[in-house]
N, C-alpha and C positions, 0 to 999 in steps of 0.2 A: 468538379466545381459544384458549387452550391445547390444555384438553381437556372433553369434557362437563362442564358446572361442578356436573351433583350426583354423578357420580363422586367428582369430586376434592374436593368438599367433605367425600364420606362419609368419604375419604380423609383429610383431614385433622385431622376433628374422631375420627376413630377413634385418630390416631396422639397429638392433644393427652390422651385420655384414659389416656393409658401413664403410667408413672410418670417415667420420663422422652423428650422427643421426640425420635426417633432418629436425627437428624441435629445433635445439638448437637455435634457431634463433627466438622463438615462440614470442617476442615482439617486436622484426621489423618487423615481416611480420605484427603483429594485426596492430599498427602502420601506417604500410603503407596500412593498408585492404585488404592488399592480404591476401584470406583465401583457396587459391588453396587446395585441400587437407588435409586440417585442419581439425579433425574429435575429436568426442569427447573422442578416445582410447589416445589419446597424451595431453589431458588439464592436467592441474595440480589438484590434490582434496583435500581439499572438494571444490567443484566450483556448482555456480549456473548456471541451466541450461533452456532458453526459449525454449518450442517446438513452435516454432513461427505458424503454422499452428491453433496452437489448442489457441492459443496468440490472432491472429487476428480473430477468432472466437469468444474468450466473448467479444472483441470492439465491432466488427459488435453487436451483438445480444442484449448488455446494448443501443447501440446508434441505433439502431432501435424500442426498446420498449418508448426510451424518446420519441421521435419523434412522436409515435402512441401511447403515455400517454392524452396527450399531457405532459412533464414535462420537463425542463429546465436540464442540468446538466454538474455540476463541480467539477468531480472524486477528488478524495483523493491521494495525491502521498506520502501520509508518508508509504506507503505499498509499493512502486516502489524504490521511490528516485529519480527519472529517466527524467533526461531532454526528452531520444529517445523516453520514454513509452510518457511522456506527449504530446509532438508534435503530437505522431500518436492517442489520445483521441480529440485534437482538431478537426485535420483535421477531426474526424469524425462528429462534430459537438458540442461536449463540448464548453461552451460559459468561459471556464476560469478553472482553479484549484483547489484542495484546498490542505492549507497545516499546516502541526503538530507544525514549528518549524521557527523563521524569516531566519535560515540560507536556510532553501527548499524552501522560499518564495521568497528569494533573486538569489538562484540560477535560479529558473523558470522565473522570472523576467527577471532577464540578458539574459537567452536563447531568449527573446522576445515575453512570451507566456502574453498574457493581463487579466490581472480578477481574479489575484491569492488572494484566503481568506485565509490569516492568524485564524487560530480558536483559539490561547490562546491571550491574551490582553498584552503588555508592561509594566510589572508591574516593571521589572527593567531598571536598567538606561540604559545600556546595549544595552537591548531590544528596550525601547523608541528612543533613537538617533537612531538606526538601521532600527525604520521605519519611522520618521520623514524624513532621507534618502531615504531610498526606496520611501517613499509617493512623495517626490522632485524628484525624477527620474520617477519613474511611475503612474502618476494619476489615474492609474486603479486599483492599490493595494488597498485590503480593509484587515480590522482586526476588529476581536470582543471584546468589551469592557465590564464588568458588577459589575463594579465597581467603586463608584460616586470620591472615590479619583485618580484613574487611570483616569478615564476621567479627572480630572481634572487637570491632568501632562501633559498629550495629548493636552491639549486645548493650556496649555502655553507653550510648546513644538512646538508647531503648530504655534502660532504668533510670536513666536521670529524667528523661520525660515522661515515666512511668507509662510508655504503653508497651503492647506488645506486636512483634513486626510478624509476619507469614513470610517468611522464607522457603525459596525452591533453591534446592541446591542444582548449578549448571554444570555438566558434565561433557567430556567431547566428546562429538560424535562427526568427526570428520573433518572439521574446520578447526584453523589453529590458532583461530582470533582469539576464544575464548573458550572454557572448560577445561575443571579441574580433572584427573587421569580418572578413568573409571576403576573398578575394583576398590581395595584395602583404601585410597587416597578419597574417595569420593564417598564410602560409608562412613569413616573416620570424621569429615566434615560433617555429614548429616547427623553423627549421634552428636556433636557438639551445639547444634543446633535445638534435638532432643531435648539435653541435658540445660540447658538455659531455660531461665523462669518467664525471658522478656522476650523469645521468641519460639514460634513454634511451626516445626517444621510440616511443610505442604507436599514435599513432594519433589519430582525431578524434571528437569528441563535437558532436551536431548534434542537440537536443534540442526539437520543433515542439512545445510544450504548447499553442498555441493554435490547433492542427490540430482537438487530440484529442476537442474538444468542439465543432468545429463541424457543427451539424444536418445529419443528410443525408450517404447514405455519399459520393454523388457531390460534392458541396460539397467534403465533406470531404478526398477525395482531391486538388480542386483547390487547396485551402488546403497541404496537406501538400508537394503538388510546388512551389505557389511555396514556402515557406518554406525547402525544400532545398534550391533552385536555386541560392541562394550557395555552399552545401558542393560541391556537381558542380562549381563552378565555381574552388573552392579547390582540388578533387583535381586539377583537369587542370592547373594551375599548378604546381602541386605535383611531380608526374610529371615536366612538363618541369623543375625544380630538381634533379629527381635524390633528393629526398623519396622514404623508403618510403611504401604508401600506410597499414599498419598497419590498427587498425578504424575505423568510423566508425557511431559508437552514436547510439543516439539510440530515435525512437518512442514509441508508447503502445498503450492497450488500443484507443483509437477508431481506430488506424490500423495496426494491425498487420497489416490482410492486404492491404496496398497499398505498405506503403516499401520491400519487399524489390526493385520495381519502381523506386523514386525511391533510391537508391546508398546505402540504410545496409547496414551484413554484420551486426549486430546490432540486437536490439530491447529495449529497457527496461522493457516492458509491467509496469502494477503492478495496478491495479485489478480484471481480470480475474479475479483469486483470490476474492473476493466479489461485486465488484460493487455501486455505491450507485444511489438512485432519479438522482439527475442523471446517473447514465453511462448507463443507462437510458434517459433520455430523447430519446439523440442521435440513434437510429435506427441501423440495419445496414444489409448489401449487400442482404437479403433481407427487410430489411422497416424502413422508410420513418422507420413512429413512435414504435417499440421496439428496442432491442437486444436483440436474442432470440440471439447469442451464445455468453453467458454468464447465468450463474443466480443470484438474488440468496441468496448462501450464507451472508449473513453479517446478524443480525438483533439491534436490541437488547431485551431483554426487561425488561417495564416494570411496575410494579405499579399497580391505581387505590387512590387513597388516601382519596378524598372522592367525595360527590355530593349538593351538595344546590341545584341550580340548571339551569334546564330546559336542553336540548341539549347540556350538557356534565360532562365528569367531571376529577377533579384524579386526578394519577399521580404518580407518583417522577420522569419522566424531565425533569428542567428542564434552565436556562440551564448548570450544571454538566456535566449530562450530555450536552449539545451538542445539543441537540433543536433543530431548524429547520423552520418553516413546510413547505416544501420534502420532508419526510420524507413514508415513506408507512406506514402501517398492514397488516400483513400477512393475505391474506386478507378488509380489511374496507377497500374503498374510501372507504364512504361516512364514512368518518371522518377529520378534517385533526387535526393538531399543531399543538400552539402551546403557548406558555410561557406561565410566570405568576412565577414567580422563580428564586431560584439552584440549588434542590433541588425546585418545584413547575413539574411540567408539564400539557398540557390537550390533553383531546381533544374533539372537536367536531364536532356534527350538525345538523340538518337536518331531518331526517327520520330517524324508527326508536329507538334508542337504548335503549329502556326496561327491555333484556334488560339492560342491562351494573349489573352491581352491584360494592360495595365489595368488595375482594379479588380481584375480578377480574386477571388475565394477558395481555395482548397482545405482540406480536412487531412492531418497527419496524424499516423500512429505511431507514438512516440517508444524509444526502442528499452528504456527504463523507466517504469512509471515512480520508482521510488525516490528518483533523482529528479524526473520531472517535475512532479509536483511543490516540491520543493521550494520550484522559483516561481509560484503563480499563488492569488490569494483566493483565489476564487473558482468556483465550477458554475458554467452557466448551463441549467440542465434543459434539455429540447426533447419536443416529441418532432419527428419531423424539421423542419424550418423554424418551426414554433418555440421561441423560450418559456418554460413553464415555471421556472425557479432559479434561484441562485442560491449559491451552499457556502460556508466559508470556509478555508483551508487553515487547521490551525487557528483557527479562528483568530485571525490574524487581518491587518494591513501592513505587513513592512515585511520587515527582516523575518528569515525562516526558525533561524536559531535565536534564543533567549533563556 
C-alpha cells in the first residue's frame, strides 16, 4: 500500500472537509506543470506510475554497457510510446529509435529525434505514402523491407515523389512472423535495393524475440547464437557480392549483453526502461531466477473498490486495464491478480489479508509492458509519493491505434 493508511486517511478526510477538494482542478494544474503537492493518494486509477529514480537507473546502466560493449544502440519505443522516455534514451547516447508501428515512427520524427527504424515494411498503401512522407521530411528515417514485391512499390513510390528511402533489409532470425530466408534470398533482395537510384540500402535487421525470453542467461545466449547464425552467414555472402555491410539491428533487453559477440553493431533493447514481472522472470548472467539487471520502474496503481467476501478484495484494475494472472503486487507477494470483468479486478489471498480495507492503494507490476501501455495515455512520473511530471503516451488522448 501506498502510504501509512491513517496518515492518508487523516489526509483525506481533512482535505474533503474544505470547501472545496484541492485537486478538482487536477488537469490545469498537470497542464500548466505545476505539480506542487500532487501525490499519488489523489491520481485517478488504474493510472501508470514512473518511479523516476529507479527510471533513470536502467538508462544509465543499458547506456553505459553499449558504450563499454563496444555496441551501438537504438531502444525500442513500442514498450514506452513516449516522446519524454525517448529524448531522455538519446541524450544518453542512443544514435536513433526503434519503432513497431509508422504512426511511433512519425510521432518520434516530428518530436525531432533522428534514426527512427520502422521494423515492419509498407505493405499497405496506407502505410507506403506515410513513409514516402516521412522519408521526404526526414532523410534519416529508415524501414525494413523483405519482400521483392514491397520493394518494388517502394522503389515507384520513391521516384514519383522523387526521394530517396534507406532501406534495411529484414531477415529471419528465429521468428516466423517476418523475414525474408537468409542466404542467396536475402543478398538477392539487398542488391535490388543497391541497384535502385530511389533507394539505398542501410543495412540488415536480424531481430531473435524468441531469444529474449528464454530461461537462463546461458540458455539464452545459446538460443540467441543459433537464431543469428543465418545473419553471419548472409553477411559473408554478402561481402563476397560486393554488398556494403551497412547495420545489422536486431536484440533485446534479455540479450543485450551477449549479441555484441554473435555480429549485430546495434541493439533494439525495449523493455529495460521499466521492466515487467515476465522479463523478470527470465533470469540474468548473475543470478539464475531473477533479472536483477534492471528495476521494475514502471507500476500500475490501482484502487480497492469492494470487500465483502473472505480472501479477496475487488479493485479498479480489470480486463480493460489489462490485468493478468501473471502480474505481481508490489511490495505484497502474498497477493495474486485476477479479474472479474471489463472495469473489476481481484486480489487474492490465502493467508493475512484483514489489514486491506475499502479505499485502499496498491502498486502493480504489469506482466507486458508492451500491451500495457497501450491502454493508458499517460505516465504520472514520482519521486517517492510525490508527482513530479506527467509524460504522454503516444502523444495521444483516445484511441491507441491511428
Amino acid at each position: 500500500m501506498l502510504t501509512d493508511m491513517t496518515s492518508r486517511r487523516e489526509f483525506l478526510a481533512s482535505a474533503m472537509m474544505t470547501t472545496a477538494f484541492p485537486y478538482t482542478e487536477l488537469e490545469q494544474r498537470i497542464a500548466k506543470r505545476d505539480f506542487r503537492d500532487i501525490t499519488k493518494d489523489v491520481l485517478p486509477t488504474p493510472s501508470m506510475v514512473i518511479d523516476l529514480d529507479l527510471f533513470e537507473k536502467n538508462l544509465k546502466t543499458m547506456a553505459d554497457y553499449a558504450k563499454k560493449a563496444p555496441i551501438l544502440l537504438r531502444p525500442h519505443v513500442k514498450v514506452h510510446k513516449s516522446v519524454d522516455v525517448a529524448k531522455r534514451q538519446v541524450a544518453l547516447g542512443a544514435i536513433g529509435i526503434t519503432a513497431a508501428t509508422i504512426a511511433e515512427s512519425e510521432l518520434m520524427s516530428r518530436a525531432g529525434i533522428r534514426g527512427v527504424l520502422w521494423t515492419k515494411q509498407p505493405a499497405s498503401h496506407n502505410n507506403l505514402m506515410r513513409t514516402i512522407a516521412l522519408t521526404r521530411k526526414d532523410a534519416t528515417f529508415l524501414f525494413v523491407v523483405d519482400d521483392e514485391a514491397v520493394l518494388k512499390r517502394v522503389d515507384e513510390a520513391a521516384a514519383a515523389a522523387q526521394v530517396k528511402c534507406k532501406v534495411v533489409v529484414s531477415v529471419y532470425a528465429g521468428l516466423t512472423r517476418q523475414g525474408i530466408a537468409n542466404g542467396k534470398p536475402a543478398v538477392e533482395l539487398a542488391q535490388k535495393v543497391v541497384g535502385s537510384k530511389n533507394m539505398s540500402f542501410e543495412g540488415w535487421m536480424a531481430y531473435s524475440g524468441g531469444a529474449s525470453h528464454t530461461k537462463g542467461w546461458e540458455a539464452r545466449r545459446r538460443k540467441s547464437a543459433e537464431d543469428l547464425s543465418g545473419i553471419n552467414e548472409t553477411l559473408e555472402l554478402a561481402k563476397k557480392a560486393g554488398l556494403p555491410k551497412g547495420i545489422v539491428s536486431g536484440g533485446s533487453t534479455g540479450t543485450y549483453n551477449m549479441d555484441h559477440e554473435l555480429g549485430l553493431t546495434e541493439l533494439e533493447c525495449g523493455s529495460y526502461v521499466f521492466m515487467d514481472s515476465l522479463y523478470r522472470a527470465v533470469g540474468g548472467k548473475s543470478n539464475d531466477e531473477v533479472y536483477t539487471d534492471f528495476d521494475n520502474a514502471l507500476s500500475v496503481l490501482v484502487t480497492v473498490d469492494s470487500k465483502h467476501h473472505p480472501g479477496q478484495v475487488t479493485t479498479d484494475y480489470g480486463n480493460k486495464a489489462l490485468a493478468r494472472p501473471t502480474d505481481e503486487v508490489k511490495g505484497h507477494k502474498w497477493l495474486e491478480v485476477a479479474t472479474q470483468g471489463a472495469e473489476y479486478g481481484l486480489l487474492k489471498w490465502k493467508d493475512g489479508g484483514g489489514e486491506i480495507r475499502v479505499g485502499d492503494r496498491f502498486e502493480i507490476y504489469c506482466s507486458n509492458l508492451d500491451m500495457s501501455t497501450n491502454c493508458y495515455d499517460r505516465y504520472y512520473v514520482a519521486r517517492g509519493n510525490q508527482i513530479v511530471d506527467v509524460w504522454p503516451i503516444m502523444g495521444r488522448s483516445g484511441a491507441a491505434q491511428r
